[in-house]
VOBA-648842 format. One record per residue (C-alpha): residue number from 0; residue in one letter; x negated, y, z negated. Coordinates in pm, whole numbers. Each point is the difference from the previous one (the first is absolute). Example, Ala and Ser with C-alpha at 12.3 -4.5 7.8 and 13.67 -1.06 7.14 Angstrom:
SITE / 0 / a / -1230 / -450 / -780;
SITE / 1 / s / -137 / 344 / 66;
***
This chain:
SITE / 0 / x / 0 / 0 / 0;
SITE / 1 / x / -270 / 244 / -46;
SITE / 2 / x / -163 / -120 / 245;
SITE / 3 / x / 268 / 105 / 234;
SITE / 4 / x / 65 / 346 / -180;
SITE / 5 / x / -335 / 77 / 93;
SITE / 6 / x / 14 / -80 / 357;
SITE / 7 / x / 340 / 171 / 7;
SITE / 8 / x / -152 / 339 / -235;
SITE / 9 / x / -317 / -4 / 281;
SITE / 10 / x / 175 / -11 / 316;
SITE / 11 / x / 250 / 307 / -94;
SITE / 12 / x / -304 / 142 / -87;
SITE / 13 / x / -163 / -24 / 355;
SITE / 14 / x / 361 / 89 / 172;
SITE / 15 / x / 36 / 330 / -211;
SITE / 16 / x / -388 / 118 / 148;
SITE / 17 / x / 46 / 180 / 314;
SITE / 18 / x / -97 / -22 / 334;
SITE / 19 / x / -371 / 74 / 83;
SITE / 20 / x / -3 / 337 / 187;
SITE / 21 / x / -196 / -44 / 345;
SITE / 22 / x / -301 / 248 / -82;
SITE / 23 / x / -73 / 31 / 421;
SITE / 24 / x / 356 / 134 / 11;
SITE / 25 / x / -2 / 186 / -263;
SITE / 26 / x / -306 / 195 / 141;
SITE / 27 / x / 165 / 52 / 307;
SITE / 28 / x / 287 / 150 / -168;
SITE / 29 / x / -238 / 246 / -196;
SITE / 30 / x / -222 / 55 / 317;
SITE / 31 / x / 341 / 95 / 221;
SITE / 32 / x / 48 / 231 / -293;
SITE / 33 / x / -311 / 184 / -14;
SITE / 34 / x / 19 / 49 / 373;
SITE / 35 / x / 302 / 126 / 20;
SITE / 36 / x / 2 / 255 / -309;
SITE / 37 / x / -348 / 137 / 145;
SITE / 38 / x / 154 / 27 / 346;
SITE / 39 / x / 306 / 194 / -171;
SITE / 40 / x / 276 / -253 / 105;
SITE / 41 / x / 162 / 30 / -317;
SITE / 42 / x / 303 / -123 / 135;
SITE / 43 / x / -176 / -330 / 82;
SITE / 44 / x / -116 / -58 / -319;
SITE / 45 / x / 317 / -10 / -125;
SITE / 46 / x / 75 / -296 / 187;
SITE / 47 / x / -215 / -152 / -216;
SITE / 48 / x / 147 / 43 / -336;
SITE / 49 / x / 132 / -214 / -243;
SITE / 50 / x / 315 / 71 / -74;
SITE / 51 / x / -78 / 72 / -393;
SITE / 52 / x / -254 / 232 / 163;
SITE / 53 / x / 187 / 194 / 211;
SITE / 54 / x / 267 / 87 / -267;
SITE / 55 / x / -272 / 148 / -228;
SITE / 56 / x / 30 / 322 / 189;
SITE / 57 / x / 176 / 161 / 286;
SITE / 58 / x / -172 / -53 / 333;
SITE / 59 / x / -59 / 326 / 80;
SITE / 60 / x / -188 / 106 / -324;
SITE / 61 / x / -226 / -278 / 33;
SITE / 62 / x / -45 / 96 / 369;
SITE / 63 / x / -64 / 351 / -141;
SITE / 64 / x / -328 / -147 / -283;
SITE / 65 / x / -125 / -193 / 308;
SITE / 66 / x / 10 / 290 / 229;
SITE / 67 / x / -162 / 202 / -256;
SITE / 68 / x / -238 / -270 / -87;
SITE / 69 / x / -124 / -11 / 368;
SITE / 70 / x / -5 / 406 / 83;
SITE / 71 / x / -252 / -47 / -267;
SITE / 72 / x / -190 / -305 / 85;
SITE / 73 / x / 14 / 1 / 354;
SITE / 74 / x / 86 / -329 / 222;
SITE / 75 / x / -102 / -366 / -50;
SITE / 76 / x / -357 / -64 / 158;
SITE / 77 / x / -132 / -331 / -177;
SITE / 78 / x / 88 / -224 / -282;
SITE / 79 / x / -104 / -313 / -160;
SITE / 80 / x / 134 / -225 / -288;
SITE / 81 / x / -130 / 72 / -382;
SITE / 82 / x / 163 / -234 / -185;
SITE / 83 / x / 315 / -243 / -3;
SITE / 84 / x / 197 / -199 / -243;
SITE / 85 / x / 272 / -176 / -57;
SITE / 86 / x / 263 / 17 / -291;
SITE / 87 / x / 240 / -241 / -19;
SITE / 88 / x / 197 / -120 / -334;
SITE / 89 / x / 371 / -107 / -14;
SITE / 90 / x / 135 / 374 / 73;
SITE / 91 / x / -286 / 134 / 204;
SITE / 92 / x / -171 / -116 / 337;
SITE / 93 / x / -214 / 234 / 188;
SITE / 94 / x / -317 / 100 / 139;
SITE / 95 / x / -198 / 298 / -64;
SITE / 96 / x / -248 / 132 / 277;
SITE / 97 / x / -244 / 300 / -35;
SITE / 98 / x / -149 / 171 / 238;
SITE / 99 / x / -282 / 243 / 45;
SITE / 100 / x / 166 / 230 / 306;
SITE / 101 / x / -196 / 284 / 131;
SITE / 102 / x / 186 / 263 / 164;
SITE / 103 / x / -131 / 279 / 216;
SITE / 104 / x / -25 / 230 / -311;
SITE / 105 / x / -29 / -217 / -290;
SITE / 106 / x / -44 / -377 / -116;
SITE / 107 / x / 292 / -145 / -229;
SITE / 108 / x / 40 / -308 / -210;
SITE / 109 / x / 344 / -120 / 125;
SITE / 110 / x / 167 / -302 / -221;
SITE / 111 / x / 287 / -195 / 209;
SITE / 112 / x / 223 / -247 / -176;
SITE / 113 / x / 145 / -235 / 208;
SITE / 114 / x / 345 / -244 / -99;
SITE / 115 / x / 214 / -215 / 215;
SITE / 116 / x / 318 / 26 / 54;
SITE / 117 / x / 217 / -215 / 260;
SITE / 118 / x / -297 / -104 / 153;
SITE / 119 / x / -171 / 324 / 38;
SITE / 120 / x / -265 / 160 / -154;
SITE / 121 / x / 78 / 349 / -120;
SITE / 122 / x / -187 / 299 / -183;
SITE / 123 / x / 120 / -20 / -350;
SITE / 124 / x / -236 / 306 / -70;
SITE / 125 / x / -255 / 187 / 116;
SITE / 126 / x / -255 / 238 / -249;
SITE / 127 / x / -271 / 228 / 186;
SITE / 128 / x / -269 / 208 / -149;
SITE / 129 / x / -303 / 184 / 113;
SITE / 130 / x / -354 / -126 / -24;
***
C-alpha cells in the first residue's frame, strides 16, 4: 500500500511540472522583439505580447516609453545573448534572456521574459537600462 502511494504521490508530482520551454524559440521571440522595437514597429511588437502583458498598460503609452526610449538610444545595430534561464515551478514557466544591444547612440542591457501560451511564445516582460 505504500508502496503504491508513493508511485501514485511521484507521478502527480511529475504531471503538475510544466512543459520545458524551447530556449531556440524563445530566443527568436526575444530577437523578433529587439528588432522590431529598435526599428520602431511598435505596433509589431505588440503582436507579440502575452496577453497578461498587454493588459499591464494601454498600448499606446507603452508605444510612447519605447518611442522615447529609442529617440534617445538610437536604432538597433548589433546584439548578442548575456545570459538565459529558465524558471519553472508549479505556477511559473518561463525563460529569461538578456541581451547586451548596442544602439547607434548608446548600449543597453535589455532583459526579455519569454512564456507560452497556446503554443506560442510571448513577451511576458521586457526591462531595459543603459550601460
Amino acid at each position: 500500500m505504500k508502496k503504491l502511494f508513493f508511485i501514485l504521490t511521484l507521478s502527480t508530482l511529475i504531471s503538475c511540472t510544466g512543459e520545458k520551454l524551447d530556449m531556440n524559440a524563445a530566443r527568436k521571440t526575444a530577437e523578433t522583439a529587439i528588432q522590431l522595437i529598435g526599428d520602431q514597429k511598435f505596433k509589431e511588437v505588440s503582436k507579440l505580447y502575452s496577453p497578461e502583458f498587454m493588459e499591464g498598460e494601454p498600448a499606446e503609452v507603452r508605444e510612447n516609453k519605447f518611442s522615447k526610449i529609442i529617440e534617445v538610444i538610437g536604432n538597433t545595430e548589433e546584439f548578442s545573448i548575456l545570459d538565459s534561464s529558465r524558471l519553472n515551478s508549479e505556477e511559473i514557466n518561463r525563460i529569461v534572456l538578456k541581451y547586451k544591444v548596442k544602439h547607434s547612440n548608446a548600449t543597453t542591457t535589455e532583459t526579455y521574459t519569454i512564456v507560452k501560451e497556446e503554443g506560442n511564445y510571448l513577451l511576458a516582460d521586457i526591462f531595459i537600462t543603459n550601460q
